[in-house]
C-alpha positions, 0 to 999 in steps of 0.5 A: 500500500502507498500512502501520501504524507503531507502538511497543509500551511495556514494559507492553504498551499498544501506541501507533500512530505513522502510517499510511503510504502507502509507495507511491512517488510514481511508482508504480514500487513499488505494494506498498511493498517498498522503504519496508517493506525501509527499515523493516525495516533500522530497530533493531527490525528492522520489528517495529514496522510492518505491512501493511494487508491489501486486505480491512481497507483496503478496509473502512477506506475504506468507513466514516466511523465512527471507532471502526469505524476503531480496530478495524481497526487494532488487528486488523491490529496485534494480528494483526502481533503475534501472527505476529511473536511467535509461537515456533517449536515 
């Protein structure tokens, strides 16, 4: 599983700070639940971290084209965002 770690400055300009293969290294953990629970437990509570979806890794790994890679993390962030700042009614 790959996730996305980034900040989100007071103005709104949203900075990446890795991507991570939080998959153990003996593969007991395929989806990365004990890295995102150990991000979660972090003071932003995992506001700050998102899953790459199977779909948006897959077209990560098919293209060499470094802006094409931009926009997908930055789907995949803003899409994180938009759920984690959406208001219950």
């Amino acid at each position: 599983m790959l996730a996305v770690e980034y900040d989100v400055m007071p103005d709104g300009l949203v900075e990446v700070v890795a991507l991570i293969n939080a998959v153990d290294e003996e593969g007991s953990d395929p989806d990365g639940e004990g890295w995102l629970a150990w991000r979660r437990s972090h003071e932003d509570g995992g506001l700050g971290c998102a899953r790459i979806p199977a779909t948006e890794l897959a077209r990560m790994e098919a293209t060499e084209d470094p802006e094409e890679l931009r926009a997908i993390v930055e789907s995949v962030i803003l899409a994180d965002r938009l759920a984690k700042e959406e208001v219950p009614a």
